[in-house]
C-alpha positions as CSV (number, residue, x, y, z in Angstrom):
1,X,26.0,41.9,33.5
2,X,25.5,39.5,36.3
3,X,22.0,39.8,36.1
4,X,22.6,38.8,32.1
5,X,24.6,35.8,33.2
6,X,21.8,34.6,35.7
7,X,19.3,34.7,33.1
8,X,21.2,32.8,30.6
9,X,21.9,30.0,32.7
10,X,18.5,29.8,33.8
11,X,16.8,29.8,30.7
12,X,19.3,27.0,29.8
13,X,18.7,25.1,32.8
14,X,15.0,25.4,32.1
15,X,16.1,24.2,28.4
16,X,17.8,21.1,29.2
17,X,14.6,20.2,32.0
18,X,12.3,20.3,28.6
19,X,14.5,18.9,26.5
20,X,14.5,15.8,29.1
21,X,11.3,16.0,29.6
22,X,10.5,15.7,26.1
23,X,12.9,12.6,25.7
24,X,11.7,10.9,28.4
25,X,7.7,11.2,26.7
26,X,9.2,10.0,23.4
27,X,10.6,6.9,25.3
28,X,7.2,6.3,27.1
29,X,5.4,6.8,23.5
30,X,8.4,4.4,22.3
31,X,7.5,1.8,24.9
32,X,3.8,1.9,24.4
33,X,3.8,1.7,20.7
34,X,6.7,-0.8,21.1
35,X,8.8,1.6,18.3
36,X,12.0,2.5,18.5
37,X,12.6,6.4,20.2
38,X,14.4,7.5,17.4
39,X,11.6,7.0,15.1
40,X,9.0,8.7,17.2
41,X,11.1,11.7,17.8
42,X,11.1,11.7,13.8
43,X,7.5,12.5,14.2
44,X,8.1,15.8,16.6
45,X,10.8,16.9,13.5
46,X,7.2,17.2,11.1
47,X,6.1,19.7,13.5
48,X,3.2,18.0,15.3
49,X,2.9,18.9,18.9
50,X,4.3,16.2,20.9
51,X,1.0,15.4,22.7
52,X,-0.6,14.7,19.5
53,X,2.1,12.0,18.5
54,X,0.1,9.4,20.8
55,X,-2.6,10.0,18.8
56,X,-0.8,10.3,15.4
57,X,0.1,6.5,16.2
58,X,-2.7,5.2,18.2
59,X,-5.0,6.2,15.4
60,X,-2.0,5.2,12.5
61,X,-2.6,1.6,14.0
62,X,-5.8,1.1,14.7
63,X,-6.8,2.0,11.4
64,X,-3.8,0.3,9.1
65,X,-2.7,3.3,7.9
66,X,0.7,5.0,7.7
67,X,1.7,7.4,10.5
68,X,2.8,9.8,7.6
69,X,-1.3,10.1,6.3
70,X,-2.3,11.0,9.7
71,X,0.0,13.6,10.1
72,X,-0.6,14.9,6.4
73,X,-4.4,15.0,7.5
74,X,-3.9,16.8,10.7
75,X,-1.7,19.1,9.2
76,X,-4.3,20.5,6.7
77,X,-6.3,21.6,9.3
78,X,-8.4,18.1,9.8
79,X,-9.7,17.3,13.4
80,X,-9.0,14.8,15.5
81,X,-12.9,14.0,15.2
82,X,-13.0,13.9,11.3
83,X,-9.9,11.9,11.4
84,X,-11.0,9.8,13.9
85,X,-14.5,9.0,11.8
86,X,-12.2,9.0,8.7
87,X,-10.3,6.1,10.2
88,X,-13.0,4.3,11.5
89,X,-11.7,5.0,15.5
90,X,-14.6,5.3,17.5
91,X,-15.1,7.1,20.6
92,X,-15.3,3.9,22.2
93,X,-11.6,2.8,21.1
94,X,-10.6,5.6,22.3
95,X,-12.3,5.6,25.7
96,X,-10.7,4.7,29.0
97,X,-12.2,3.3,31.4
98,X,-12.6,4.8,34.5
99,X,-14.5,4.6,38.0
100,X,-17.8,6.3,37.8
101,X,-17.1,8.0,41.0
102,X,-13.6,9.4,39.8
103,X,-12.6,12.9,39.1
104,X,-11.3,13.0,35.4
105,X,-9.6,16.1,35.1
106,X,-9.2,18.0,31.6
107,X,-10.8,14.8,30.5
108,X,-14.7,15.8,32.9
109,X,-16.6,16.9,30.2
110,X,-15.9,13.6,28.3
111,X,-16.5,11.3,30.6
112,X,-19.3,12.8,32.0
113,X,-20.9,12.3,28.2
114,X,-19.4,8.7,28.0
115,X,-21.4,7.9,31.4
116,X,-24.6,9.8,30.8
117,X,-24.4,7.9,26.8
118,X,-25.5,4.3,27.0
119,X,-22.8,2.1,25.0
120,X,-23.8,0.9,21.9
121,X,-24.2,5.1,21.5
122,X,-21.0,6.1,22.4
123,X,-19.8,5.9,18.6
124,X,-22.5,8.6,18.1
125,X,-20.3,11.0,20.7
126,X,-18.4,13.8,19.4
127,X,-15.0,14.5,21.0
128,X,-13.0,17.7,21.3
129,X,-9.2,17.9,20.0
130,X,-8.3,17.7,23.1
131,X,-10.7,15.5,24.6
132,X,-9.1,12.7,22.0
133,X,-5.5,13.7,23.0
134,X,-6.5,13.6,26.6
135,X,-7.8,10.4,26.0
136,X,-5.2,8.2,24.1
137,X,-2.0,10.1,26.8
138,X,-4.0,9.4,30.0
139,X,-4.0,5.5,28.6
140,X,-0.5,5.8,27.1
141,X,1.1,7.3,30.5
142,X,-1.2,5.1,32.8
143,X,0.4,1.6,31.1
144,X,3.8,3.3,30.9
145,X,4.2,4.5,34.8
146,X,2.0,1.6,35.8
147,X,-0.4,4.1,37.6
148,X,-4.2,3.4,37.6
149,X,-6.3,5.7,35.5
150,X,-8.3,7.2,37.8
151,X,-4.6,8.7,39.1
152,X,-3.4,9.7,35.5
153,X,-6.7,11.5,34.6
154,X,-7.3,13.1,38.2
155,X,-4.3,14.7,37.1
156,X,-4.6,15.9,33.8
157,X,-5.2,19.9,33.5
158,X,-3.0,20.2,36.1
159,X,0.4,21.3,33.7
160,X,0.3,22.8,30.3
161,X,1.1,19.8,28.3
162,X,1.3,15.1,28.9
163,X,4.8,16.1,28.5
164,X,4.8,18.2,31.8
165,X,2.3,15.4,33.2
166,X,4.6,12.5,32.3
167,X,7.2,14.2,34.0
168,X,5.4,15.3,37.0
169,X,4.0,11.8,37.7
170,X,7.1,10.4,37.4
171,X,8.5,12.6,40.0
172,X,5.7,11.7,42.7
């Protein structure tokens, strides 16, 4: 029984740390799309994966459309590099930049095409899912903790989601 009780309160304990966690990566998305919280948690009730609602927006305004079309899109089963072509969001919009000499994380293979791809090529670069959600969150978390690049990408693939990373950076 008391080994029942334990478990309980753990697993809420570990509840509540992801719910904050989660609430504290809709405020950063919030702040960086300059939207109120509310309306980006709104977003996580369609059932796209929180790390994706960066991009849901990031692409939603660099493109004029509505939120609500890109997550209609993804949701049928669309990539983030149809959508992206779709919506006229090149690789380069969506590149970082970054030192030449600085580990990149999750985000290696990536950069290591952006370098070895002269510029005026880069829209011919084809991106991974989650190589485009690495992408727009390292920028997004960078700008919101005020932490250079280079830190934010070093330490991407480090947790399981930008939700983890947010919070983990923000504990350092």
């Amino acid at each position: 029984m008391v080994l029942l009780l334990a478990a309980c309160v753990a697993t809420s304990t570990d509840l509540r740390a992801q719910d904050a966690a989660h609430a504290q990566y809709f405020r950063a998305v919030a702040s960086y799309f300059s939207l109120p919280a509310e309306e980006v948690a709104i977003l996580s009730d369609w059932g796209i994966p929180a790390d994706e609602i960066p991009v849901v927006l990031f692409v939603a305004r660099r493109s004029g459309v509505s939120p609500e079309a890109v997550v209609a899109l993804r949701e049928s089963g669309q990539s983030w590099q149809a959508l992206t072509t779709r919506f006229r969001v090149s690789p380069a919009a969506l590149h970082v930049p970054l030192r030449d000499d600085a580990p990149a994380g999750a985000l290696d293979g990536a950069y290591s095409r952006f370098r070895s791809t002269p510029v005026g090529s880069w829209n011919t670069l084809q991106l991974e899912d989650a190589e485009v959600i690495g992408l727009v969150n390292v920028r997004m978390i960078s700008q919101f903790l005020d932490r250079s690049v280079e830190e934010v990408a070093a330490a991407s693939g480090t947790t399981g989601s930008y939700v983890e990373l947010l919070a983990g950076l923000r504990r350092r």
